[in-house]
N, C-alpha and C positions, 0 to 999 in steps of 0.2 A: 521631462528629462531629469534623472539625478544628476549628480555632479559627476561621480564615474563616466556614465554615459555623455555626457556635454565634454568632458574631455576628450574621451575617445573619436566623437564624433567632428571635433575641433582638429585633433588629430591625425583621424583619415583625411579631410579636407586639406592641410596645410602639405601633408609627407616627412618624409624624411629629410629631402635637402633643401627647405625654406631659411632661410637666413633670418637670426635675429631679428632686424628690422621689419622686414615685413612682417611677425611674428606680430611685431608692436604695433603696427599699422591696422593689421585684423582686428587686434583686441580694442585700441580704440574705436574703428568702427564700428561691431558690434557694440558697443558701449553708449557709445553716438546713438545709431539706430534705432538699437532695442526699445519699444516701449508697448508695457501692458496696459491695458484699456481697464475702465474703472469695474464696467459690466468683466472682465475678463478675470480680475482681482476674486470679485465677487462668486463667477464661477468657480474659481480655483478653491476656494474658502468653503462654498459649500460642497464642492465634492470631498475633501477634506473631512469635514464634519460627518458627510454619510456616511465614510469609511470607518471615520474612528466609531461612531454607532452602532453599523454592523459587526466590528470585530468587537465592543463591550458588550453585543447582544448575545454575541456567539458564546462569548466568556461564561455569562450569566445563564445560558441554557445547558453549559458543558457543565458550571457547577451545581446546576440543577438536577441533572441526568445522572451525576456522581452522588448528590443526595441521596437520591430515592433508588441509585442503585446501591445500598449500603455492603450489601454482601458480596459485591464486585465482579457480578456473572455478566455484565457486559451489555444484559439488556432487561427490560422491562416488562411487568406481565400487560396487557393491552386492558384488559377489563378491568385490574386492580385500577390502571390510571384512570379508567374511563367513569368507574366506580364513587372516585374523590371529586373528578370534575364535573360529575351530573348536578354537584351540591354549588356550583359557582355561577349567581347569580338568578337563583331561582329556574322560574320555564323558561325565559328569554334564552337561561346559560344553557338550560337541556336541549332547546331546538337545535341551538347554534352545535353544538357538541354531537348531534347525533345526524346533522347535515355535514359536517368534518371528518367524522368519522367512515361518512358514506366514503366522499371521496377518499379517503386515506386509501380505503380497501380496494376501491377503483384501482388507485396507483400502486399499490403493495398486493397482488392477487395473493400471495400467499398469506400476509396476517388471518383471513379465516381459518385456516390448516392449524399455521404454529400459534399465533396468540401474542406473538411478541415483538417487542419494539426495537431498532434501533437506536443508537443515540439520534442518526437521520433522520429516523422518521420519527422520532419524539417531539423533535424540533421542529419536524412537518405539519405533525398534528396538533400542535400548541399555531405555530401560525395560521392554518387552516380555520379555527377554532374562533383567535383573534379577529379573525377577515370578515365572520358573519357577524359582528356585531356594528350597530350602527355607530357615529363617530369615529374616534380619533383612533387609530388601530395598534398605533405607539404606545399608548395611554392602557388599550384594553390589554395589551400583551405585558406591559409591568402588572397588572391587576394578577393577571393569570399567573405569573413567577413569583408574585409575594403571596399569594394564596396556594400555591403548592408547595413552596417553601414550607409556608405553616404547617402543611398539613402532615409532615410524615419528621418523625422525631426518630433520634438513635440516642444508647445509652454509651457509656464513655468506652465500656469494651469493645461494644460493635463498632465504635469509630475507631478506636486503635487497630483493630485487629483490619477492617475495612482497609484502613492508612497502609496496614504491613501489603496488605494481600495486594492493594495498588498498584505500586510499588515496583513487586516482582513481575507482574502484570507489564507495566511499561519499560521492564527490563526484558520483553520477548520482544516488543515493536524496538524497544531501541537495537538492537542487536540485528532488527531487519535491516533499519535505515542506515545502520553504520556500515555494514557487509554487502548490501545493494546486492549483487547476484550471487552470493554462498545461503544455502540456508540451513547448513551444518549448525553455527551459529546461535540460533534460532530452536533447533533442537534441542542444540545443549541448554539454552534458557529455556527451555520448557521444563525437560527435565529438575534442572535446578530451582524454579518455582517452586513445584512439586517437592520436593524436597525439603526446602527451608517451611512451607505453607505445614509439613507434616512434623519437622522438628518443631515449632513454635506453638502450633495450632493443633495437631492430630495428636497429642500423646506419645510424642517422640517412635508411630510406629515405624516398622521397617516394607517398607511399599518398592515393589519394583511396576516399571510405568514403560509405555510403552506405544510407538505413533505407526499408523500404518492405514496407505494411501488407495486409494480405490484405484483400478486399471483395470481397462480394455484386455478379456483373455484372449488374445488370439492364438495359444497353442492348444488351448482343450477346451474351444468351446462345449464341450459336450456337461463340464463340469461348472456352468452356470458362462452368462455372460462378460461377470466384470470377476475381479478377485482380489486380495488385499495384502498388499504386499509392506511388510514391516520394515521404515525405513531409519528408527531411531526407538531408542531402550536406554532404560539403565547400565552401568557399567559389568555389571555383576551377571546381567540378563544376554548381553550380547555376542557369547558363544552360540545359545538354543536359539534366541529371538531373530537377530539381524539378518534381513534380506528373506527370511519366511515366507512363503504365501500360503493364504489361508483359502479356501475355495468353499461353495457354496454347499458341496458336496458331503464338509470334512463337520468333523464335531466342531460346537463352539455358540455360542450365542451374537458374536458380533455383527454380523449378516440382519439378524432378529432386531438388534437396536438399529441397525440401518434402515429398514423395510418400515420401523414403525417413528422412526424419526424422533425415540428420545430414549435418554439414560438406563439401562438396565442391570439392576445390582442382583450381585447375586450372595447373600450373607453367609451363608456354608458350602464350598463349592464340590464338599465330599458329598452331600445329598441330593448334586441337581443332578448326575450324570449325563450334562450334554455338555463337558467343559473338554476345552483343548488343550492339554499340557503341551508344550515344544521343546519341556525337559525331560524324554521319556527315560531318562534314568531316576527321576523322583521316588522314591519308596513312596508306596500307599498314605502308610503312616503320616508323610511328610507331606499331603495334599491334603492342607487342612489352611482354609480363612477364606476371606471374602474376596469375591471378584466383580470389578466397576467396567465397563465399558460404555462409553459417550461417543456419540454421532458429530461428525467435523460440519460443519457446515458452512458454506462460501455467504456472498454477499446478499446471494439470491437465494435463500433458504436452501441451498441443493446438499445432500451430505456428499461430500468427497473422500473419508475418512474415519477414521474411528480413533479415540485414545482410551488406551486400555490402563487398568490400575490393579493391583492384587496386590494382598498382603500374606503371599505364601512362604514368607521367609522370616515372619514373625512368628515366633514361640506362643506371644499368647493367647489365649483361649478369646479373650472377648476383644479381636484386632477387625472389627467390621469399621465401614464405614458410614460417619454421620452426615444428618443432614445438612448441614452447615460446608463441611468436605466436599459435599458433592455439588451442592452450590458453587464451590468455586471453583469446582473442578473445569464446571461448565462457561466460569469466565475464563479460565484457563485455555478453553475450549475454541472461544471467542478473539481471544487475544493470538491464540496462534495462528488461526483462519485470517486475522488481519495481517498478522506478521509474514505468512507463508504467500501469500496474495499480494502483498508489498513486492517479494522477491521475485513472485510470477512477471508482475508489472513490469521491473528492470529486466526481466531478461527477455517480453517482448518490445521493450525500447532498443535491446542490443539487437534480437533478430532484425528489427527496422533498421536499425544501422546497417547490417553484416548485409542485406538486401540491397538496399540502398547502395553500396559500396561495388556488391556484384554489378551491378544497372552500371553503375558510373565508368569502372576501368576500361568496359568495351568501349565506350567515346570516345574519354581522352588520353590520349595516348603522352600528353604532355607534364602528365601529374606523375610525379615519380613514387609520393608514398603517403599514407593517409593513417592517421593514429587517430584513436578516438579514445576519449577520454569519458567517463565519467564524475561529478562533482561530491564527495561524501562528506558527512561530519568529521568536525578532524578534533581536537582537544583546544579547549579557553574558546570553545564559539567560535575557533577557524577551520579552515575548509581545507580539503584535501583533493587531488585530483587523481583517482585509479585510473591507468592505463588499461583498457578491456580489452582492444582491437588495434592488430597492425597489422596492414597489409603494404602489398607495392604493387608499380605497372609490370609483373611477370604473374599477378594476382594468388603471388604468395599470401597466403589470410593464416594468424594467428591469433586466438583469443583465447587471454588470459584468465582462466580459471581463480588463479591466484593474483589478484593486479599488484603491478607496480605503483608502486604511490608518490605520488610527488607532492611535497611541501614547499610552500611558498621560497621558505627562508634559505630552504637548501637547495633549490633548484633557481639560479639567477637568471644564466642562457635562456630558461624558458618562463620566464617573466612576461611573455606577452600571454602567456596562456591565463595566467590570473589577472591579467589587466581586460580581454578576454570575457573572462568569469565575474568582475567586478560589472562591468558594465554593462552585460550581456550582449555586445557589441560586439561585429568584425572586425579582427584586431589582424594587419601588417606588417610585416618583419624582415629584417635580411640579416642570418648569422652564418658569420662565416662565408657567403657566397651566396648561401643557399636560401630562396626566398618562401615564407611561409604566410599560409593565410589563415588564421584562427577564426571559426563560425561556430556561436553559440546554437546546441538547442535550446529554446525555453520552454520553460513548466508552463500552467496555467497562467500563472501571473508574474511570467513574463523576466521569472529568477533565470539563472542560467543551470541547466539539469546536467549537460551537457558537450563537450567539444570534437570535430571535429579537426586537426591539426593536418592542412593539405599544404604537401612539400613539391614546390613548382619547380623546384633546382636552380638553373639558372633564366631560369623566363619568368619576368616582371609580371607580362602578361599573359594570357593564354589567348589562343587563339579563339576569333567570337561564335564559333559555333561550339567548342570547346566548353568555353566563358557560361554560353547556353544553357549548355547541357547540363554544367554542375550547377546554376542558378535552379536548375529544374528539379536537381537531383537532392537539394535541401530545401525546396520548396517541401516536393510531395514526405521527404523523409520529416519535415518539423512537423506537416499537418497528421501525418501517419501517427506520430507521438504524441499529437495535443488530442486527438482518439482516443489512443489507449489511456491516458491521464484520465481523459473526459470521463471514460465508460469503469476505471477505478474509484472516482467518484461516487456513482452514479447505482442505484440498488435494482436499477430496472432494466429489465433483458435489453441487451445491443441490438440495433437492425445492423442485419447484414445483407450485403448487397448482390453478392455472386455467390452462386451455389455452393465454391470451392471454399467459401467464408465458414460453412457450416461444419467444419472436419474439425480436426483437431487443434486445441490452441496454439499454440506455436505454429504449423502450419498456417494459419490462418494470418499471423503476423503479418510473414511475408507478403501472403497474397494482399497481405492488407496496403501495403506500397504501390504493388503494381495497378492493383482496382481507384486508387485513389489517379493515378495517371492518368488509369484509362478515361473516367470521368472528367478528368479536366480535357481530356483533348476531345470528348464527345459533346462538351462545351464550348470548344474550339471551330469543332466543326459547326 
């Protein structure tokens, strides 16, 4: 228990209307009681240790992975690495490296296809790697970090310019995690990237850029299966671009970098004639420079998208793009795929909510109103709490696109909600009359991601099949969440259980609540 949590949990035990005294009388007795065991010391100290190990392990593989990724495209070539490591340790190092590599491919099917690594699976395949050798496997995995370390040097420009590209790079993810379900946000830091990466780095040219997401056609299938609809541009771009779609059918190369799953430039795009202007008032004249298009790709190699670049509004003659540009176009690429998959994540956390909630008002008829909050970054390393969802028992449901935000300092009455979020604990209340029960969800390890805020009115308690039901109804909803966390982790296809799992993502959310019920009461039975 933290200290948070030993209070809260001190807390619910005693209530609200414990007197003083007995207050004292508890605290001495636990004080009295309490006592840890020598063996229990002991445990406590080594798990301790393991922890701070694996998080200085992780540290050390994450500055290793930024190493050797110098150009900041987000991932690794597979053979390059495999190339420097067949040199480590003579044959002993090459058996063990090309028995690690089996399995890698095992668990990654697609590195045969693409060639490339994760920061994941970098770290998979250095452990991997470590395991076959005999001895201490601690020992063999510093050997393996201080010899890759050595082995790949940068000179002071590619570190500065690495440094810049960075940078802007963790200003697309930070803008996921501070917005949690906008991903407008995210766009705009794409674009701005791009921008500053081309002011400092490209020759100050003039680039208009441009993001557009694969979808299901269902009004013309006739004109291909999927099609691509443009959902963020430049400022300048966004009268011809925004809301576009582009079909299988129509000119254009993007489709072609999809199909083949990597980058296709085009350096004059007056001599390819299969390009797609969306400014058809352009004079001839004025269709003159280079055109980039890059494949989006999710966690699981799949392209979902494309981001497009051209520099048809630059004057001058030699406005192509280099190799160095397109490199990072492609962490660019990488960085958005993370950021735009962050925001997917949050808003199947909210379907699980808005499910969840539907399930629950049929039972109890005694819960008057249910707000749910979300936990975001807030400014000095504190936390903020957006308002996502409000509903009531007439199952009036509202979700805020735009959330309400509440700060500790300025919201006191709702002071249980961050004592709450401190603890990760169910946290108790009566304002005003009105009695509240605050239930965290947690993340993976157990932070608070999450609140639901259930407003009992004037019932203390609920009645116990009531009591039940919502015991049941954040049971399946925290397991339904620690899923989707699980499976945003995780680079390797989901098992899905019901046929109805295989449709569409969000669709699938929900059913993701109910299937988890179903299972446990088929366990039941």
């Amino acid at each position: 228990l933290t200290l948070p949590q030993f209070v809260q949990l001190m807390d619910n035990f005693v209530g609200e209307d414990i007197s003083l005294p007995t207050v004292k009388k508890l605290t001495a007795f636990i004080k009295g009681e309490y006592k840890q065991t020598k063996e229990e010391k002991m445990e406590q100290l080594e798990k301790l240790q393991h922890m701070s190990h694996v998080a200085q392990r992780k540290q050390l593989l994450e500055a290793l992975f930024e190493k050797w990724d110098s150009k900041a495209c987000g991932s690794l070539d597979l053979e390059e690495v495999v190339a420097v490591l067949s040199t480590f340790k003579g044959l002993t190092g090459k058996e063990a490296l090309m028995m690690a590599k089996e399995q890698l491919c095992s668990r990654y099917p697609q590195l045969s296809k693409v060639g490339k690594l994760s920061q994941k699976a970098f770290q998979i395949f250095l452990e991997l790697i470590a395991s076959k050798f005999p001895g201490n496997e601690d020992e063999t995995m510093d050997n393996l970090v201080s010899f890759l370390t050595t082995s790949v040097e940068q000179s002071h420009i590619e570190s500065s310019q690495s440094s810049a590209r960075r940078k802007w790079l963790q200003d697309i993810q930070k803008a996921a995690e501070t917005h949690r379900i906008s991903v407008e946000p995210v766009y705009k830091a794409v674009i701005q990237a791009l921008s500053q990466d081309m002011e400092a780095h490209g020759d100050n040219k003039r680039i208009s850029a441009y993001i557009a997401l694969l979808e299901e056609n269902w009004l013309s299938p006739e004109q291909g299966q999927v099609l691509l609809r443009y959902v963020a541009c430049t400022a300048d771009d966004a009268p011809y671009v925004l809301n576009q779609v582009l079909h299988r059918d129509m000119k254009g190369v993007s489709f072609a970098a999809i199909d083949q799953g990597k980058p296709i430039h085009v350096p004059r795009v007056q001599h390819h004639g299969n390009i797609h202007f969306w400014n058809s008032d352009r004079p001839d004249e004025e269709r003159k420079g280079s055109f980039l298009v890059l494949p989006l790709y999710d966690a699981h190699w799949r392209v979902f998208g494309i981001l497009g670049l051209d520099t048809l509004r630059d004057q001058c003659q030699k406005s192509i793009f280099m190799t160095h540009e397109i490199t990072f176009y492609e962490g660019v690429c990488h960085a958005f795929s993370k950021a735009y998959h962050h925001i997917c994540m949050w808003e199947n956390v909210l379907q699980v909510a808005v499910t969840a909630l539907d399930w629950l008002y049929s039972r109890t008829p005694s819960i008057h109103a249910v707000t749910t909050y979300l936990v975001t970054p807030g400014k000095d390393k504190n936390y903020a709490l957006c308002k996502v969802i409000t509903t009531d028992n007439t199952r009036q449901k509202e979700i805020h696109r735009s959330p309400v935000v509440l700060l500790r300092e300025e919201n006191l009455l709702r002071h249980y909600l961050f004592k709450c979020t401190d603890s990760s604990e169910v946290t108790l209340t009566s304002i005003y009359g009105e009695n509240h029960i605050a239930v965290p969800l947690h993340d993976l390890s157990r932070q608070t991601l999450g609140i639901f805020d259930i407003s009992t009115g004037q019932h203390k308690k609920l009645p116990p099949q009531e009591q039940k039901d919502l015991q049941k109804m954040l049971k399946m909803a925290q397991a339904a969440c620690s899923e989707i966390l699980q499976r945003s982790l995780e680079e390797t296809e989901p098992t899905q259980v019901l046929e109805a799992e295989r449709v569409a993502s969000v669709r699938h959310t929900g059913i993701l609540f109910h299937r988890l019920m179903l299972q446990e009461l088929r366990e039941c039975v």
